[in-house]
C-alpha positions in Angstrom: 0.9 -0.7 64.0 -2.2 -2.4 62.9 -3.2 -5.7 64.6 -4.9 -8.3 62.5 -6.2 -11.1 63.9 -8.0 -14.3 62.4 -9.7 -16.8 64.0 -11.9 -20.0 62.9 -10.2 -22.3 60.7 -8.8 -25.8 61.3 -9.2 -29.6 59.6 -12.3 -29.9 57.6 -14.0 -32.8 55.0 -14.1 -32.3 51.6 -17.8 -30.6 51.5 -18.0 -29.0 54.7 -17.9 -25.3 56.0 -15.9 -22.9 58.1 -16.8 -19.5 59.4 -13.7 -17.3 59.5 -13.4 -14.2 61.8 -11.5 -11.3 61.3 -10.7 -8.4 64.1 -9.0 -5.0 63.4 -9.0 -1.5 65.1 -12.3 1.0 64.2 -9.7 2.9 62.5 -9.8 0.5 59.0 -13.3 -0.3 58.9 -14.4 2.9 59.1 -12.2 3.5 56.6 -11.3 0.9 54.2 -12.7 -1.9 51.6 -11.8 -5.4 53.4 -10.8 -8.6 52.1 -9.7 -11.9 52.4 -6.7 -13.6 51.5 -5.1 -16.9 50.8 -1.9 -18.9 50.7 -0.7 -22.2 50.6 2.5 -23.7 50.4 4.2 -22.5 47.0 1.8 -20.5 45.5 1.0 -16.8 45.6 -0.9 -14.9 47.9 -4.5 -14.7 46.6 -7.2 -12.2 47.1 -10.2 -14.5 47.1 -12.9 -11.8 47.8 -13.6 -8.1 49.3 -15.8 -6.2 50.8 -16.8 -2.2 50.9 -17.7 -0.2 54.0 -21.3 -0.1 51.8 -21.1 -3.7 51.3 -20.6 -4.4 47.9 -18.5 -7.8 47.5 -16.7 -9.0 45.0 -15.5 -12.6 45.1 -12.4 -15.2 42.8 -13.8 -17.1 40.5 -13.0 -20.4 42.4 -14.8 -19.5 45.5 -17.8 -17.8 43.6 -20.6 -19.5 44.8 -19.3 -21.2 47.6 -17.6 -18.0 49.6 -19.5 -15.0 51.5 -17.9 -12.5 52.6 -19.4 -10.4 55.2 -18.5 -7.3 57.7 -19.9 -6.0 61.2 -18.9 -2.3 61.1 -19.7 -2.3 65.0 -18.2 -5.1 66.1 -14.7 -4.5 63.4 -15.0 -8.0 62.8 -14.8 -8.9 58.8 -16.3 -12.9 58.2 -15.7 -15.3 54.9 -18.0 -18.2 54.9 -16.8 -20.6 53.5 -19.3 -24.0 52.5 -18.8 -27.2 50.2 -14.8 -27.0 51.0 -12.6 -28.4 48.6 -9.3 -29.8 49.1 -7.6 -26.9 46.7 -8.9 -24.5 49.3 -6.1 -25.3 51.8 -3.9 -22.7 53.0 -3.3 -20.1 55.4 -6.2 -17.0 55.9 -5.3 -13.7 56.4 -7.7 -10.6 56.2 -6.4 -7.0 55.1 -6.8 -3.7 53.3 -7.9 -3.9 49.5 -6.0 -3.1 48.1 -2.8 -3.3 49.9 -0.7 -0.5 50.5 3.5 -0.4 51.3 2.3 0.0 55.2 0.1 -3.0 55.1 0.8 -5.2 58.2 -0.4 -9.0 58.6 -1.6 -11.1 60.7 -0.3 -14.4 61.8 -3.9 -15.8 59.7 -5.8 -18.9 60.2 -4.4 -22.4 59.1 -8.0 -24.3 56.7 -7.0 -27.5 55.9 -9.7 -29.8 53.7 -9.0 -33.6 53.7 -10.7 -36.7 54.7 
């Protein structure tokens, strides 16, 4: 079973930044294209940006700009930077495999909340 863990988020003002971390076995990112998810309370899980083992990224429209998404092959650590928060970007974290297979296993994520 693969063990996802997220780290770094918490209660942030409109505007500000978080650095989200990401830890997984060596097995999937040796392997695998990385990404970051999002959901909040009543809406759909969203991808909001990846990452290949070569480092190409590819990021949602509403977090272009503002999102960077990174990866330390060495360390299996996968980042999301996230500055100038908005309140619409509060939800639960979670990093995985893109894209997402039937044996896809979560992590409990990271809680961001932006409010002032």
């Amino acid at each position: 079973q693969v063990q996802l863990v997220e780290s770094g988020g918490g209660l942030v003002q409109p505007g500000g930044s978080l650095r989200l971390s990401c830890t997984a076995p060596r097995s999937m990112f040796s392997l695998y294209t990385l990404g970051w998810f999002r959901q909040a309370p009543g809406n759909q899980r969203e991808l909001v940006a990846h990452i290949t083992r070569g480092g190409s990224t590819v990021y949602a429209d509403s977090v272009k700009g503002r999102f960077t998404i990174s990866r330390d092959n060495a360390k299996k650590t996968l980042y999301l930077q996230m500055n100038r928060l908005r309140p619409e970007d509060t939800a639960v974290y979670l990093c995985n495999e893109v894209p997402l297979s039937k044996s896809s296993a979560w992590g409990p994520g990271t809680q961001v909340t932006v409010s002032s």
